[in-house]
Structures are given as C-alpha cells and as structure tokens.
C-alpha positions as CSV (number, residue, x, y, z in Angstrom):
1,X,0.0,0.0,0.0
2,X,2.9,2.3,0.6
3,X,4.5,1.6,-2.2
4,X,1.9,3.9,-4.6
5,X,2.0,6.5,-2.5
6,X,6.0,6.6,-2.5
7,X,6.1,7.1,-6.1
8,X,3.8,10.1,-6.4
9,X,5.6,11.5,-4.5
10,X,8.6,11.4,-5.9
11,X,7.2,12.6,-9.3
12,X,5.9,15.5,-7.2
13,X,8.9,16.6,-5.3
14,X,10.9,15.9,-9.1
15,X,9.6,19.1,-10.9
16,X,9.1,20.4,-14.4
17,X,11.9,21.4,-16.5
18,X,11.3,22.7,-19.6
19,X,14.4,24.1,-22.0
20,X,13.1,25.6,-25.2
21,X,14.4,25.8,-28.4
22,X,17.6,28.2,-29.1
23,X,16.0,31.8,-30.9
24,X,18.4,33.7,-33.3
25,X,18.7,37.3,-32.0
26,X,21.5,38.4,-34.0
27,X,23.7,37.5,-36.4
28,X,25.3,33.6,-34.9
29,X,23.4,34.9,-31.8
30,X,20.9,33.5,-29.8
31,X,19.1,33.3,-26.5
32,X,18.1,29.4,-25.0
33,X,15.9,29.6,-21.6
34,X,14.8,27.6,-19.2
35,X,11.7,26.9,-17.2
36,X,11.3,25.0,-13.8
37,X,8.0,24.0,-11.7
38,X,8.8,22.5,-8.5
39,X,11.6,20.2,-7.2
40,X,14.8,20.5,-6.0
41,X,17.3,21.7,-8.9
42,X,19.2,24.1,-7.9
43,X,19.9,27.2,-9.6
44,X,23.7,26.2,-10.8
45,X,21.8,22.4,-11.9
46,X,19.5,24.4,-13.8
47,X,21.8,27.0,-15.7
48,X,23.9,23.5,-16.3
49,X,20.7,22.3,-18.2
50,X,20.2,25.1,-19.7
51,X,23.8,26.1,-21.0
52,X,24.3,22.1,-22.0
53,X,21.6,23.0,-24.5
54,X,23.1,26.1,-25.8
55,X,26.4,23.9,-26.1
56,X,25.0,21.0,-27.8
57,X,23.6,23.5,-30.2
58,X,26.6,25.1,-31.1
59,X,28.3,21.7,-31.6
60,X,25.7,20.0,-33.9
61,X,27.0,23.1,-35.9
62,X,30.7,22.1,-35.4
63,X,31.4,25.4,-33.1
64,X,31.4,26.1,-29.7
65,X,29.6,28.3,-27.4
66,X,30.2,31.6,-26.5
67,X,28.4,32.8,-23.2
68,X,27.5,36.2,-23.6
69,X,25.1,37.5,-20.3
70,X,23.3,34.9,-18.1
71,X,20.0,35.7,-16.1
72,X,18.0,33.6,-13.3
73,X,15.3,34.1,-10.9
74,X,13.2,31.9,-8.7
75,X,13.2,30.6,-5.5
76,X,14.3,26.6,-5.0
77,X,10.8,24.5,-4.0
78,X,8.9,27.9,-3.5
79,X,8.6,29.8,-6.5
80,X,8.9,28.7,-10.2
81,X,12.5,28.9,-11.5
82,X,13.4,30.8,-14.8
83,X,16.8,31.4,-16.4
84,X,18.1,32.7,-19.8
85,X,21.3,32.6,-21.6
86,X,22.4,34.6,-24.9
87,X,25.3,33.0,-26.2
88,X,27.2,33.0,-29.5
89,X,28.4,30.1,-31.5
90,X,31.4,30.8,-32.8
C-alpha cells in the first residue's frame, strides 16, 4: 500500500523542466531559456541544463559556445524557477 503513494511522491517533489528551443537574435546569436515548476534543482543544476543545450547547439553546428550574459530568478521549491542565456556560437 505504501508503495503507490511513494512514487507520487517522488514525481511530485521531481519538478518540471522545460528548455526551449535556441532563438536567433542576432547574427550567430541566440538566446536558450529555461523553465522549472517544482523540485529541488538548484539554480547552478538548472543553468547546467540550460547552458548544456546552448552547447550541444553550437556543436551539432561544429562550433562552440560563447556565453555572452546569463539571467535567473526563482526561488528553490517555493517559487517557479526561470533562467536565460544569450550565447554565441562561434
């Protein structure tokens, strides 16, 4: 009987994480984000996620990443947790 009740809630102390799609804003330019709902990422996990992305973006295009400004807010399992990157692949 325990068992069911175990597993929800883990699913509901793991969170949402969403990372969208990277969006050109300038010329080899763009701007990744990053969108969490619960759990308990941290916000150097999530800027991991998110700059992974931007990374993995950059390399499918044999280049590498170029940080250019970072951005976060949110609070850690109280409010939902945002971050931003604009990076360069160069």
């Amino acid at each position: 009987m325990r068992k069911p009740f175990a597993i929800a809630a883990i699913i509901s102390l793991s969170g949402c994480v969403t990372v969208t799609a990277p969006v050109s804003v300038g010329k080899d330019t763009y701007m990744i984000g990053l969108g969490a709902h619960g759990g308990f990422s941290s916000d150097a996990e999530l800027m991991a996620k998110t700059l992974k992305a931007a990374g993995d973006f950059c390399a499918a295009q044999n280049k590498h990443i170029e940080v250019q400004s970072t951005s976060a807010k949110g609070v850690q399992m109280w409010t939902p947790q945002s971050n931003e990157v604009i990076f360069k692949c160069v």
